[in-house]
C-alpha positions, 0 to 999 in steps of 0.5 A, spaced: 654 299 634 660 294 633 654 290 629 652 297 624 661 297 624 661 289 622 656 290 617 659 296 614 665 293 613 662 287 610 657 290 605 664 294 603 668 288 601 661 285 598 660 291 594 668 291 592 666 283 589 660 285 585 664 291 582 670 287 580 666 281 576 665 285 570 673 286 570 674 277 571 669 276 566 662 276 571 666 269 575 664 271 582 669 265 584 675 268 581 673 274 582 673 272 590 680 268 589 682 275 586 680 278 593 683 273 596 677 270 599 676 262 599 669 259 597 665 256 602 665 251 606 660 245 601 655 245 608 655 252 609 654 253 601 648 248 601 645 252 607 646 258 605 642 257 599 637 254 601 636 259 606 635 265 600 631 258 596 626 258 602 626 265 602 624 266 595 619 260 595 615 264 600 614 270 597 612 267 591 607 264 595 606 272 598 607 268 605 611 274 607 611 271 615 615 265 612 620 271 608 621 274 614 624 268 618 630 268 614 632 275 615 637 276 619 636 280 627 639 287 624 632 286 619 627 285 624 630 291 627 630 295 621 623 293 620 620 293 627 618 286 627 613 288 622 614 282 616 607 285 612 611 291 611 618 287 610 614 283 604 611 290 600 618 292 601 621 286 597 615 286 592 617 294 591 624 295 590 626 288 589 620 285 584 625 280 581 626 277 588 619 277 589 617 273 583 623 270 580 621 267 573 627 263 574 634 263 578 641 260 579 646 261 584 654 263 583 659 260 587 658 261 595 664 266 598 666 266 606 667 273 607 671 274 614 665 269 617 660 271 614 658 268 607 656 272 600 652 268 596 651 271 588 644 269 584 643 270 577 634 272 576 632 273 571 624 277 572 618 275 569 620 280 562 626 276 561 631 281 564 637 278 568 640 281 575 644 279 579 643 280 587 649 279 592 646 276 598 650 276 605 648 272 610 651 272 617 650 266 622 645 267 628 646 262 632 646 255 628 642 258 622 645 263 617 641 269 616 640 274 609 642 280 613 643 284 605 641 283 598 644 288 593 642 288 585 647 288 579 645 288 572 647 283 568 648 284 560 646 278 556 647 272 561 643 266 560 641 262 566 644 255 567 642 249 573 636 254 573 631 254 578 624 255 574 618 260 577 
């Protein structure tokens, strides 16, 4: 329960950053100065991101086990354990996460110890989303315990990662 309460409260302030880019010129890191959060630690930037590359990468090779490893324990839960069910779920709702045709990442944000990290995808028809993870720690490792989706309007994808 003090878990769901964390999360709440997390997804709350990650949303309250997604919804103030458009005022701050879509800059996810004046947007967290605004909310007066402070970009990651470097080391923790660079393994975030290599959790959500390592995530991405194995649904592009419909290897949803390996998808499922990165997710956090609440996912599991959500979930059963059941990763072929978590892969079709990510193919479903979230097809541009699945097969991204290229993506980069927005400054990373500590968010009350856990971290936000942005990602602007454009999908294989060329439509540019931007999905909001939030990665929690488990251990030693970070974990996505959440991604939400934002539309992006006319934003060209630099330092991309192409499919």
């Amino acid at each position: 329960m003090a878990q769901q309460r964390v999360f709440h409260r997390f997804r709350i302030l990650a949303l309250s950053l997604v919804f103030a880019l458009p005022l701050l010129g879509g800059n996810l890191a004046s947007t967290a100065q605004a909310q007066a959060q402070t970009l990651a630690r470097p080391a923790d930037s660079i393994a975030v991101q290599a959790v959500i590359r390592g995530q991405i990468e194995a649904f592009k090779k419909d290897d949803a086990k390996k998808a499922f490893t990165y997710a956090s324990l609440g996912i599991h839960q959500s979930f059963g354990d059941d990763a072929l069910t978590f892969g079709m779920m990510v193919q479903e709702q979230y097809p541009m996460v699945y097969r991204p045709k290229s993506y980069k990442f927005d400054p990373t944000v500590e968010l009350e110890g856990s971290i936000v990290q942005g990602v602007v995808i454009e999908d294989q028809a060329g439509v540019m989303v931007r999905a909001v993870y939030l990665l929690i720690k488990e251990g030693n490792a970070w974990k996505v315990s959440g991604v939400f989706l934002t539309p992006l309007e006319e934003e060209t994808p630099a330092n991309t990662n192409a499919a």
